[in-house]
C-alpha positions in Angstrom: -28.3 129.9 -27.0 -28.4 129.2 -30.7 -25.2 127.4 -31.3 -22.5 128.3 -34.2 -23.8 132.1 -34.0 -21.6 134.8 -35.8 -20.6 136.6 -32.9 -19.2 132.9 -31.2 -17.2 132.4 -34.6 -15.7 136.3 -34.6 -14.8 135.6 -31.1 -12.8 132.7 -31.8 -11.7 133.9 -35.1 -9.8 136.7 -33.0 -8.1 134.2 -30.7 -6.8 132.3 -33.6 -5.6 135.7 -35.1 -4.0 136.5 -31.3 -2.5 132.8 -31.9 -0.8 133.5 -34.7 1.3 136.0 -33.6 2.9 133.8 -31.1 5.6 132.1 -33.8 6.4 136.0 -35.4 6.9 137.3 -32.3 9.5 134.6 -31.0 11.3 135.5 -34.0 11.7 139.0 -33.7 12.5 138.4 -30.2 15.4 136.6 -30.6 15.3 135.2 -26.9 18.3 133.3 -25.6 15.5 131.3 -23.3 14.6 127.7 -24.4 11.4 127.1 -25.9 10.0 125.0 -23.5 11.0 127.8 -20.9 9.6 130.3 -23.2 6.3 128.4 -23.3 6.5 127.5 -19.5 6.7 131.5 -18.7 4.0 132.3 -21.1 1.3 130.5 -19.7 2.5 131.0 -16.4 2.2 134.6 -16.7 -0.9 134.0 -18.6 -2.7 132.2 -15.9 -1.6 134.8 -13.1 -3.2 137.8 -15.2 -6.4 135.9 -15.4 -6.2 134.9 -11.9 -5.7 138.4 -11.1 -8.6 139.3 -12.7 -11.0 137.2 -10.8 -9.8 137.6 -7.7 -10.6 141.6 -8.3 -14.2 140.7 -9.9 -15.3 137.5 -7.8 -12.7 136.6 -5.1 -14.3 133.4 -4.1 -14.8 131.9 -7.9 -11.8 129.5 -6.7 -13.9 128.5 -3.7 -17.1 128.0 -5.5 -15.6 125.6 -8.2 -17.2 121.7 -7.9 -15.5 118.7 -7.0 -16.7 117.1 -10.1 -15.2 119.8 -12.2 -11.7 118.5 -11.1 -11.6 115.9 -13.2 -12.0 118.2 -16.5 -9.7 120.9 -15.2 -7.3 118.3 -14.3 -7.5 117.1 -18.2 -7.3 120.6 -19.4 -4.1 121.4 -17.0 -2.3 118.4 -18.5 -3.0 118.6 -21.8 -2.1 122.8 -21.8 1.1 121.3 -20.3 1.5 118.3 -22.8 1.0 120.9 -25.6 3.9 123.5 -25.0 6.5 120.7 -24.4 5.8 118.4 -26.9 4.8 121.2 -29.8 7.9 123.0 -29.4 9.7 120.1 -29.1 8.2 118.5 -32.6 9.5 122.5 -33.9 12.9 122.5 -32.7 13.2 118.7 -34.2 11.5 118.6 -37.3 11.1 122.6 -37.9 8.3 125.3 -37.2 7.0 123.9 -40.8 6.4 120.4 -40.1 5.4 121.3 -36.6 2.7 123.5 -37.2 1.1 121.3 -40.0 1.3 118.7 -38.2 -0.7 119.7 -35.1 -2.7 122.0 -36.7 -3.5 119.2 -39.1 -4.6 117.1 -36.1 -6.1 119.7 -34.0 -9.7 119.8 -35.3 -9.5 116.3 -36.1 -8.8 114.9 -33.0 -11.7 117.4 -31.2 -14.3 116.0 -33.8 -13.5 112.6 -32.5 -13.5 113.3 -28.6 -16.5 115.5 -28.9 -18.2 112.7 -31.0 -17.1 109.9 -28.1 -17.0 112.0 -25.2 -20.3 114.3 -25.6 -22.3 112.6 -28.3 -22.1 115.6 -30.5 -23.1 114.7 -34.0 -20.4 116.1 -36.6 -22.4 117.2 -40.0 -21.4 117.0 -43.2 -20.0 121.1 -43.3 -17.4 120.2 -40.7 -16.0 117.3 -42.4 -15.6 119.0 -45.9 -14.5 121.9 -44.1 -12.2 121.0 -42.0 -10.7 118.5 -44.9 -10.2 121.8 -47.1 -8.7 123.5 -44.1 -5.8 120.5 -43.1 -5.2 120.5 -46.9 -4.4 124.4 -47.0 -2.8 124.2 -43.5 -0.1 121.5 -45.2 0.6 123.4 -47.9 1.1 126.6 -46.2 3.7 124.8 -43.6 5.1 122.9 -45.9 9.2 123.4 -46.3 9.6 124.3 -50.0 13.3 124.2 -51.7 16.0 123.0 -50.3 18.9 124.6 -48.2 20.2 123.9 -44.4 16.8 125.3 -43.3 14.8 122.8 -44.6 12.6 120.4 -42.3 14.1 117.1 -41.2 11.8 114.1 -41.1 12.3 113.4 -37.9 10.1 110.4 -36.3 9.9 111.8 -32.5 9.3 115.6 -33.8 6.2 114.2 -35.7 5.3 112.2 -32.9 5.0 115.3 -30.9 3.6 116.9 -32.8 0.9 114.3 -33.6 0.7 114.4 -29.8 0.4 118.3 -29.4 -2.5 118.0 -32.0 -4.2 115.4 -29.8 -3.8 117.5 -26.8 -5.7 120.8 -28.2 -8.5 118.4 -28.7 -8.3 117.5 -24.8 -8.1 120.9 -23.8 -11.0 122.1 -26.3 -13.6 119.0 -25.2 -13.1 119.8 -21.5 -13.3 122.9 -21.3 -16.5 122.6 -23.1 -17.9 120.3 -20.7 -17.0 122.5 -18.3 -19.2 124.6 -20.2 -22.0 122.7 -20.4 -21.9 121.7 -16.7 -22.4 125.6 -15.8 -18.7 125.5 -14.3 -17.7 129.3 -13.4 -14.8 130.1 -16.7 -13.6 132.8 -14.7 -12.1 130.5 -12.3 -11.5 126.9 -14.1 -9.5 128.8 -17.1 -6.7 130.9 -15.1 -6.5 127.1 -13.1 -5.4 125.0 -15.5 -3.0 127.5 -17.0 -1.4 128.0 -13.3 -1.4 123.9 -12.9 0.1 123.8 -16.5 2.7 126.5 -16.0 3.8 124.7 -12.7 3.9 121.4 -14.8 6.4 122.8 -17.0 8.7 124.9 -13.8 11.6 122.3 -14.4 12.3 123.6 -17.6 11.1 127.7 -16.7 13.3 128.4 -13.0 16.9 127.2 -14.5 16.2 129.8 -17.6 14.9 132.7 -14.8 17.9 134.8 -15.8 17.6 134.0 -19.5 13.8 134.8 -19.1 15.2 138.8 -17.3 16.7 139.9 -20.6 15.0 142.9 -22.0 13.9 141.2 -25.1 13.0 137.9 -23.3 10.6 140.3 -21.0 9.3 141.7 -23.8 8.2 138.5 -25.6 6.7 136.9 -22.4 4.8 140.2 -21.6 3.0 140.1 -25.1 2.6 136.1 -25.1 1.7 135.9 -21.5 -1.2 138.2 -21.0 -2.3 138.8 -24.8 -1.7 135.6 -26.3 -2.9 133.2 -23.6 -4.7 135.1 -21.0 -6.9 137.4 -23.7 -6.9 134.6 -26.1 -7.5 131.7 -24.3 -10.8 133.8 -22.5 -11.8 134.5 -26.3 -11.7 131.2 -27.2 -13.3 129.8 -24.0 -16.3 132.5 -24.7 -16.4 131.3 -28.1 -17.1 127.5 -26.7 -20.4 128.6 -25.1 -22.2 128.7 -28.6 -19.8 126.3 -30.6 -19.6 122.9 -30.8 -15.9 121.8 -30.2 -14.9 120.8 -33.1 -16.1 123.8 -35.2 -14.1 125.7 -32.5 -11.2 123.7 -33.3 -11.5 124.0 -36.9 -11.9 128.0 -36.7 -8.2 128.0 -34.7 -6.9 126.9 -37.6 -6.6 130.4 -39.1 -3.7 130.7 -36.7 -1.2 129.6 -39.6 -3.0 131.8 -41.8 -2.4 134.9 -40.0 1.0 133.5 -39.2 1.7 133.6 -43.2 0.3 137.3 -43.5 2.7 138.5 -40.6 5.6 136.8 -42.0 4.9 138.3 -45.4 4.8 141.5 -44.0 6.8 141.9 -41.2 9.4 139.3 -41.9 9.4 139.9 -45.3 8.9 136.4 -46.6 8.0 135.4 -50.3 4.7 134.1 -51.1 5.0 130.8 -53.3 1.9 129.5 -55.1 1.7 126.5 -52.9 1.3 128.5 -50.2 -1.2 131.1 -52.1 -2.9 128.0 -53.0 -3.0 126.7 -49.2 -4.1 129.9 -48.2 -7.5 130.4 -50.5 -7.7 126.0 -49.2 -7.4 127.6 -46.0 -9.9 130.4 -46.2 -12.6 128.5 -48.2 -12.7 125.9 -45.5 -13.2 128.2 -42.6 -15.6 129.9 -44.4 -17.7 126.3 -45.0 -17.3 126.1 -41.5 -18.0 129.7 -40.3 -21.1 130.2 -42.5 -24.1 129.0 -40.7 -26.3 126.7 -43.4 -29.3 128.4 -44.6 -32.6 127.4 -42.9 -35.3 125.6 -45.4 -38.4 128.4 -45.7 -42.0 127.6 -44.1 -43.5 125.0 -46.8 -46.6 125.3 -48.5 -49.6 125.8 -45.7 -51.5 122.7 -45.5 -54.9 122.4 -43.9 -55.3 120.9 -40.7 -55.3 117.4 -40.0 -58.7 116.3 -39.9 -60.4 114.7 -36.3 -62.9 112.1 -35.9 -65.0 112.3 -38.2 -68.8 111.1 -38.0 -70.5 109.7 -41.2 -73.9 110.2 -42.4 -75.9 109.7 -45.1 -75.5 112.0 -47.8 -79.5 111.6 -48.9 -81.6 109.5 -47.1 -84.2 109.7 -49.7 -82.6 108.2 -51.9 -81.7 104.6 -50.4 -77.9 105.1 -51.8 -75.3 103.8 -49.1 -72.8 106.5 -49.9 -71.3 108.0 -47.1 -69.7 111.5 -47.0 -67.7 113.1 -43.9 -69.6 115.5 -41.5 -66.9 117.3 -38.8 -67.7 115.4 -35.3 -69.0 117.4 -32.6 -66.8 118.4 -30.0 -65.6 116.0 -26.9 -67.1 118.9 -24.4 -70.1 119.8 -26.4 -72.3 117.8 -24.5 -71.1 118.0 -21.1 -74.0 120.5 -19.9 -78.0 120.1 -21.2 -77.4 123.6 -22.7 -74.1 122.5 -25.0 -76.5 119.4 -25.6 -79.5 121.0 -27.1 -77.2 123.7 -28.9 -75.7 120.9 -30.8 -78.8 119.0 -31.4 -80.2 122.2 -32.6 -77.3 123.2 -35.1 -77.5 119.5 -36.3 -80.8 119.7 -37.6 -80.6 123.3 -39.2 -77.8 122.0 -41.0 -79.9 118.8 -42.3 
């Protein structure tokens, strides 16, 4: 398949847009749950859809998976795991701000470089100035602005886990693309590592089980769950089959962007010119990225290349010892007496 294709890039353009809804939707919500809990249940609930799913369209997918797929899914499991705890962890420390800039900054960056070391995958010029322009608009969108009691804390650990939530999208993206590339069956290795992830993070979701009950708590797991992860996550995954992963990575980052519209319009939030600015950053660098590079035209025909060539006099007559090129007979043209006095023939018309 031709790689970066429009239809790859619209695919994972919606699971960004899905993605963004996630931090809106907590909001509304209200949920007396903890956010690790909340994050536990979501792709918990996630993974069981998905696993659901197969079971109803290929019931032994789970059988048929490879022992040397293990290894990536096990990578994917823990770094899905990593991600919720320590990103909403670096939030409830240092603020949803810092938070998302910082792992979103990290994000594609870290994928480039795992792709690059882990499948060889040469990163073009387009990705870096892309991706630059997209961190840049990323930052300023998250970034706190004024001061009040809600502004960010620099907290050292938040940003640390955030730096490691960045670091762990990149695990998850690069394995699940050499699943991918290994011809793993996706139906079956994605619903996995959510289930192994969600049961990583049970110590945090069981004590909140009656938390996670209340009607608005249900609600907010029951859109995150099967919409934002299980629909998403497939999106993106789909997407992977035609995209290198770090243009994948890159093209998530218009999670904060839609983030900023729904906040603008649902929660009513102001739009500063740092943050207009971050957005059209934002935009111009997915678009670098989303755009496939225009193919150079068919050059100028040439004539063929020339073969042996056999060289005779140009006038015997004459005594002069310049040469000019003749086209060489075939290799085969002599392999019968027929083809041989053809071409002894045609010689001497032409002289």
């Amino acid at each position: 398949m031709r790689r970066n294709s429009l239809s790859a890039i619209l695919v994972v353009l919606a699971a960004g847009l899905l993605w963004g809804t996630v931090g809106p939707a907590e909001i509304l919500a209200h949920s007396q749950a903890g956010p690790v809990a909340v994050g536990g249940a979501r792709i918990l609930s996630g993974g069981l859809v998905l696993a659901a799913i197969t079971l109803i369209v290929n019931p032994g997918a789970f059988r048929a998976l490879p022992r040397d797929a293990w290894p990536s899914v096990l990578a994917a499991s823990a770094a899905t795991a990593t991600f919720q705890g320590t990103f909403l962890t670096s939030a409830a420390r240092t603020g949803a701000a810092v938070a998302t800039a910082v792992t979103f900054g990290i994000a594609p960056v870290s994928t480039g470089l795992y792709e690059r070391i882990m499948l060889g995958t040469r990163l073009p010029r387009r990705w870096a100035t892309g991706t630059a322009c997209a961190i840049a608009g990323c930052v300023l969108i998250s970034a706190p602005h004024g001061a009040g009691p809600t502004q960010a804390r620099a907290d050292i650990y938040g940003i640390a886990c955030g730096v490691v939530a960045g670091g762990c999208f990149g695990v998850y993206t690069v394995s699940a693309k050499r699943l991918i590339s290994a011809n793993v069956n996706m139906l079956a290795a994605v619903p996995v590592t959510l289930l192994l992830g969600g049961a990583a993070l049970a110590p945090w979701t069981v004590p909140s089980l009656a938390r996670l009950a209340a009607p608005r708590s249900l609600a907010l797991v029951g859109w995150l769950g099967p919409v934002t992860v299980a629909l998403a996550y497939w999106l993106y995954v789909a997407g992977l089959r035609r995209l290198t992963a770090a243009t994948a990575a890159t093209l998530s980052l218009a999670e904060p962007l839609v983030a900023t519209a729904l906040g603008m319009g649902i929660l009513r939030e102001r739009l500063s010119l740092p943050i207009a600015a971050g957005t059209l950053l934002l935009l111009g660098g997915l678009v670098l990225v989303s755009v496939p590079r225009p193919r150079a035209g068919p050059g100028p025909s040439r004539p063929p290349a020339p073969g042996p060539q056999a060289w005779i006099p140009r006038n015997r007559a004459s005594g002069r010892s310049r040469l000019t090129p003749h086209p060489a007979e075939p290799e085969n043209a002599c392999r019968s007496p027929g083809n041989c006095l053809g071409a002894r023939d045609a010689k001497v018309a032409v002289r």
